[in-house]
Each structure stands twice: as C-alpha cells, then as structure tokens.
TIPA-743591 format. One line per field, with one value per residue: residue number from 1; x, y, z of N, C-alpha, C, O in turn. Coordinates in pm, 1 decimal. Example, Ala and Ser with C-alpha at 12.3 -4.5 7.8 and 13.67 -1.06 7.14 Angstrom:
resi <- [1:2]
nxx <- [1319.0:1285.0]
nyy <- [-569.0:-225.0]
nzz <- [780.0:708.0]
caxx <- [1230.0:1367.0]
cayy <- [-450.0:-106.0]
cazz <- [780.0:714.0]
cxx <- [1320.0:1290.0]
cyy <- [-330.0:3.0]
czz <- [780.0:787.0]
oxx <- [1423.6:1340.9]
oyy <- [-331.9:113.8]
ozz <- [846.5:803.9]
***
This chain:
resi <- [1:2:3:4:5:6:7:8:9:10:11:12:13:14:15:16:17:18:19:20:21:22:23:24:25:26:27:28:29:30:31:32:33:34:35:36:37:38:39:40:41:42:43:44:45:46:47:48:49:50:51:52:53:54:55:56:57:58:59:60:61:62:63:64:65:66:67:68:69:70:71:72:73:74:75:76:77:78:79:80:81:82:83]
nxx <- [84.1:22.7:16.5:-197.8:-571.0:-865.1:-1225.4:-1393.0:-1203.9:-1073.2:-1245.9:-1329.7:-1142.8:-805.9:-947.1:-955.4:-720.2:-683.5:-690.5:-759.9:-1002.5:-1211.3:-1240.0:-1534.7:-1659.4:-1923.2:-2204.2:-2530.0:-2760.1:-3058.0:-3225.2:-3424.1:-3655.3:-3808.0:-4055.6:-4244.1:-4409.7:-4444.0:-4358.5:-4127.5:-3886.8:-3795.1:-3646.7:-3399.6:-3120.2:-2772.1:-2454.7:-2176.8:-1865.3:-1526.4:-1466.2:-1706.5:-2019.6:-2292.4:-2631.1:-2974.2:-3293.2:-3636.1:-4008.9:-4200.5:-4145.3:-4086.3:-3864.5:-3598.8:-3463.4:-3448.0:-3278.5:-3057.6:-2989.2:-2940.0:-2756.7:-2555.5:-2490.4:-2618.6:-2882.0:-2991.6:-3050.5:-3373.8:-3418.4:-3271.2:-2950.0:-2620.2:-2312.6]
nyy <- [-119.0:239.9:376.6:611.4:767.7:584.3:511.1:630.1:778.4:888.7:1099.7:1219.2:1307.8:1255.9:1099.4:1323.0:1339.5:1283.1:1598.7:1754.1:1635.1:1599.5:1856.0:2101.4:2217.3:2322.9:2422.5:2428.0:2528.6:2553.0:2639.3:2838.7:2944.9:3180.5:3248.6:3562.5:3562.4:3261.6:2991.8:2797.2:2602.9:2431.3:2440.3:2318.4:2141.3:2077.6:1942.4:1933.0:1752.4:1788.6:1567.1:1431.6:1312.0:1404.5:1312.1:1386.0:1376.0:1351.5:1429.4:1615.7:1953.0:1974.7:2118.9:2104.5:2243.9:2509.1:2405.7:2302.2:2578.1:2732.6:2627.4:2638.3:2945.1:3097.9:3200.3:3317.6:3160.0:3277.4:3258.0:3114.6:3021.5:2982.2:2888.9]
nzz <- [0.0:-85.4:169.1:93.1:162.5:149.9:155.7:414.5:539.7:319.6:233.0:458.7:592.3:807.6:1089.3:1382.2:1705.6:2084.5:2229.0:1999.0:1927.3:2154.6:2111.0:2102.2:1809.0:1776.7:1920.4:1976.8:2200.0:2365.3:2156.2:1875.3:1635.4:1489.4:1269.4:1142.1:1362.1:1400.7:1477.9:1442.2:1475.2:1805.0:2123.1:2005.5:2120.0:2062.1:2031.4:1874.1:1764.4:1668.8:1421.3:1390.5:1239.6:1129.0:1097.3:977.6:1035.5:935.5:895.1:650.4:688.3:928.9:1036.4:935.6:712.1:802.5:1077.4:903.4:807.0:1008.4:1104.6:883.3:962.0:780.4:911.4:1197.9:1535.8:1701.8:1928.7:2198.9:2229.0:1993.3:1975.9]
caxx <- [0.0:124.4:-57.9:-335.3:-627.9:-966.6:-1294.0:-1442.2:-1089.3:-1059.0:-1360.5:-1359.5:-948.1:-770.1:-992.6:-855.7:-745.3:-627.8:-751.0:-841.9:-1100.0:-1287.3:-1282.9:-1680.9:-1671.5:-2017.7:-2309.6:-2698.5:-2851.7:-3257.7:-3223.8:-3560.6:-3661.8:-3947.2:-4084.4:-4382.4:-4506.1:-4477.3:-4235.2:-4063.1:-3830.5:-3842.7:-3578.8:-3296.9:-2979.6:-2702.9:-2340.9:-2081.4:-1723.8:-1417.6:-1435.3:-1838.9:-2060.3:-2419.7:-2766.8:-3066.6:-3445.9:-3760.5:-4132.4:-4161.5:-4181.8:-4017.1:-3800.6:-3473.8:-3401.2:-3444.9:-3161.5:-2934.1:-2942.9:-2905.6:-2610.0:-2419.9:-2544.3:-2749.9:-3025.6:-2959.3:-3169.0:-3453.0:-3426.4:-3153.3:-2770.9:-2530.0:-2149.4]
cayy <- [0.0:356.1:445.3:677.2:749.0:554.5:516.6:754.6:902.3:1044.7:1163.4:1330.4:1317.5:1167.1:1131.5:1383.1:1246.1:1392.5:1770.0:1798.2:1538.2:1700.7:2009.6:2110.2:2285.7:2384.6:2415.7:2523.6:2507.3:2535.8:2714.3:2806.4:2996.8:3188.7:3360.9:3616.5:3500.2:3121.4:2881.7:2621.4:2535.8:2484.2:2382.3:2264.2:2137.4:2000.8:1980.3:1860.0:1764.6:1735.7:1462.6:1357.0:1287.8:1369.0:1279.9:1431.5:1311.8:1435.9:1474.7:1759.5:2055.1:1965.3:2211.9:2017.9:2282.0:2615.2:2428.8:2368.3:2734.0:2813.5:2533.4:2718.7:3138.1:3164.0:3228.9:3313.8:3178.0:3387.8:3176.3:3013.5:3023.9:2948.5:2928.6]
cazz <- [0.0:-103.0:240.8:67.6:278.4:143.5:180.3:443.5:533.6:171.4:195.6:570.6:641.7:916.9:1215.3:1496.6:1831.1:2172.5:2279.0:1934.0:1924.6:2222.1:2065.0:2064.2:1714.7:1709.1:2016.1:2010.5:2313.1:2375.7:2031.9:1852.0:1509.6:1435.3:1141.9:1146.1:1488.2:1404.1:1550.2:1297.7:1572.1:1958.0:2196.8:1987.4:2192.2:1949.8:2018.0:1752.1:1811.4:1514.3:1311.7:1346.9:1109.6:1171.0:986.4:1073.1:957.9:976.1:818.9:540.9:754.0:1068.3:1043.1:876.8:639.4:950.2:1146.5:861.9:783.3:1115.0:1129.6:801.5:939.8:714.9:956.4:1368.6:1635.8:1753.4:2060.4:2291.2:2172.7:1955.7:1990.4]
cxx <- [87.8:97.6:-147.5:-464.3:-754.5:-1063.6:-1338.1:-1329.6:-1081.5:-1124.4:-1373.2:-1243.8:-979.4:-890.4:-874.7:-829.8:-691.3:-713.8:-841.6:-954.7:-1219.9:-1350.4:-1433.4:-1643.5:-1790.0:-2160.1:-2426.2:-2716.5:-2985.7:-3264.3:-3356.4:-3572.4:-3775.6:-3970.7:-4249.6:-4456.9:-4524.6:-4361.4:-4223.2:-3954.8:-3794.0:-3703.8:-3434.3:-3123.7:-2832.4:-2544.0:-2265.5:-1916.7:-1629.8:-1436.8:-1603.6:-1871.6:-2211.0:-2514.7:-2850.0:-3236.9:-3561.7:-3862.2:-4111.1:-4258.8:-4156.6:-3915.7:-3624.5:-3418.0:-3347.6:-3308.6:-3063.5:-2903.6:-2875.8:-2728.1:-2540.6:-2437.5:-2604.2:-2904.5:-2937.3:-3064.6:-3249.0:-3440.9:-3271.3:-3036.2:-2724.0:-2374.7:-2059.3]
cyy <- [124.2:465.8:607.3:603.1:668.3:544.3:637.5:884.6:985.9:1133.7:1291.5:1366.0:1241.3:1208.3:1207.7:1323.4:1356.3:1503.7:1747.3:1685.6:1583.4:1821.7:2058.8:2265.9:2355.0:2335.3:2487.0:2509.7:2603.1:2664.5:2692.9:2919.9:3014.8:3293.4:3384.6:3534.6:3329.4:3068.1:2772.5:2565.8:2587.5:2380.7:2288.0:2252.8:2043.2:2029.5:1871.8:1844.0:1737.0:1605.3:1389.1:1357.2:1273.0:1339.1:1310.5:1399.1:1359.4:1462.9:1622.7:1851.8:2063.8:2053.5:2190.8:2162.6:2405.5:2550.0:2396.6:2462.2:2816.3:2795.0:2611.5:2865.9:3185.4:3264.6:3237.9:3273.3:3263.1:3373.9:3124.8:3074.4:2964.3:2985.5:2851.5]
czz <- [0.0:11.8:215.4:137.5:153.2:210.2:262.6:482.2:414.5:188.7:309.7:624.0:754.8:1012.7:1337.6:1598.2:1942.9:2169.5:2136.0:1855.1:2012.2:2177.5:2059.7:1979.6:1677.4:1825.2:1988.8:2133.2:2348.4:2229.2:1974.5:1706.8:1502.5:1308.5:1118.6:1239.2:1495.1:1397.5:1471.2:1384.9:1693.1:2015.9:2156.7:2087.0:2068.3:1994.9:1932.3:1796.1:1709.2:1548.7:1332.7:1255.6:1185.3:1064.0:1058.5:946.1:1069.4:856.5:739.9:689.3:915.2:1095.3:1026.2:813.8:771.7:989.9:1075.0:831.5:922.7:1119.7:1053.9:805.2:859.4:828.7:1113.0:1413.9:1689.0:1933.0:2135.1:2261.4:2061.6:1949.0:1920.4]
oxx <- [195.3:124.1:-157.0:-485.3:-723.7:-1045.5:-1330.4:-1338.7:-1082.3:-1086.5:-1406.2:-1241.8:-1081.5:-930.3:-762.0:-908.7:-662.9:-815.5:-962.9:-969.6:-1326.3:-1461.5:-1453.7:-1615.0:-1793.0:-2210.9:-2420.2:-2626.9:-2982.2:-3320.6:-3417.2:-3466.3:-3859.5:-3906.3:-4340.8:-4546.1:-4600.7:-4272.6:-4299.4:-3931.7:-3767.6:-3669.5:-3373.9:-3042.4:-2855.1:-2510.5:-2291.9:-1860.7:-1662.6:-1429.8:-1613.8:-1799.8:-2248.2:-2478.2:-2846.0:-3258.6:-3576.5:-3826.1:-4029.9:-4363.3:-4201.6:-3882.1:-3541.4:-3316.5:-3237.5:-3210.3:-2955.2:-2782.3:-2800.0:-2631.1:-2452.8:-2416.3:-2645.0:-2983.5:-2834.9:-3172.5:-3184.1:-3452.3:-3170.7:-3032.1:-2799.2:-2330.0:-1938.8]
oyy <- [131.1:585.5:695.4:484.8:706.4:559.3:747.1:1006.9:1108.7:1249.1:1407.9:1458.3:1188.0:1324.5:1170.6:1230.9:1473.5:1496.3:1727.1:1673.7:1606.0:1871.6:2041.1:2375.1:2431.2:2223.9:2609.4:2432.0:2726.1:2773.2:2587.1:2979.0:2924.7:3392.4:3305.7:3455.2:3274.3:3097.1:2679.4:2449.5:2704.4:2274.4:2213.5:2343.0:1935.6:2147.9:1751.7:1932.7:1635.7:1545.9:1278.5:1391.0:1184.9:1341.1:1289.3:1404.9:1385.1:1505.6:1711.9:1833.3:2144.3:2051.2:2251.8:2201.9:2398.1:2613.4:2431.0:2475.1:2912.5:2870.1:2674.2:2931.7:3301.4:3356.3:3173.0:3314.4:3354.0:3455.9:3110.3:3196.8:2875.6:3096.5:2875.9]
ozz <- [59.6:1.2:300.9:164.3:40.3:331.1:207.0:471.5:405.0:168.4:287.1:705.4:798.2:1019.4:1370.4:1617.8:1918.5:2100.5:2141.0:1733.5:1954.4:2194.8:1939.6:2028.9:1580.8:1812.4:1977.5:2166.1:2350.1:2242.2:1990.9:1686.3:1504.3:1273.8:1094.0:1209.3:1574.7:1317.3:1445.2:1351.9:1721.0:1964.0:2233.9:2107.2:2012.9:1992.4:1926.6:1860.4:1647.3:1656.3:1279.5:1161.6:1262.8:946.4:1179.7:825.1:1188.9:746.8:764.6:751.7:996.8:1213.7:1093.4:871.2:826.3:951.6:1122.4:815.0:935.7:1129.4:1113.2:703.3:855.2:806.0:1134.3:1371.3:1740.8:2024.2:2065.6:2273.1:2021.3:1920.3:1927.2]
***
C-alpha cells in the first residue's frame, strides 16, 4: 500500500485524536426559530465535536431545512444560543 487514505478518510481526512477530538466545534442550546409570529423550531440542543458525522431526519416541515441554515449562518436563532 502507497498508504493513501480511502474510503471515508478520503472523503472526511484523518480522524482527529487527543484535545483535538474534544474540541466542541459547534453548540446550540434550547435554540428556537421563528418567522412572522410562528415557531418552525423549539428547543434545539445540538453539540458537535471534530471529526463527526451527523444525519438528521424528519417529516416535510419539521423544520430540517431552519436548522441547517441556522447550522451554516445563514439564519440566527430567535431563541436560545449558539457558539
């Protein structure tokens, strides 16, 4: 082997380890979104740490698309935190 990374390493790089494995890269907490008086999301808590890999599911209109906008700034919480 010419030790090149495959499969999901190519794809996501080395997994981190040590401190920077811990790292929490990305927190909501009781996070919520409203638009024109109506609530598309309530109470989100979410923390992420280098090198996950999340998936998230849900009925049309659960409010999937709201927290990935929130997730890439597109959009700020009306509600709770993010850090």
């Amino acid at each position: 082997m010419d030790g090149s990374a495959t499969g999901v390493e190519a794809v996501l790089g080395a997994r981190p380890t040590g401190a920077a494995r811990d790292e929490q890269l990305l927190v909501l907490h009781d996070a919520g979104q409203s638009f024109d008086g109506v609530q598309v999301l309530r109470g989100v808590d979410l923390t992420s740490r280098a090198g996950e890999v999340r998936g998230m599911l849900g009925q049309t209109g659960s409010g999937k698309s709201t927290l990935i906008k929130i997730l890439a700034g597109y959009n700020h919480p009306t509600e709770g935190s993010e850090l």
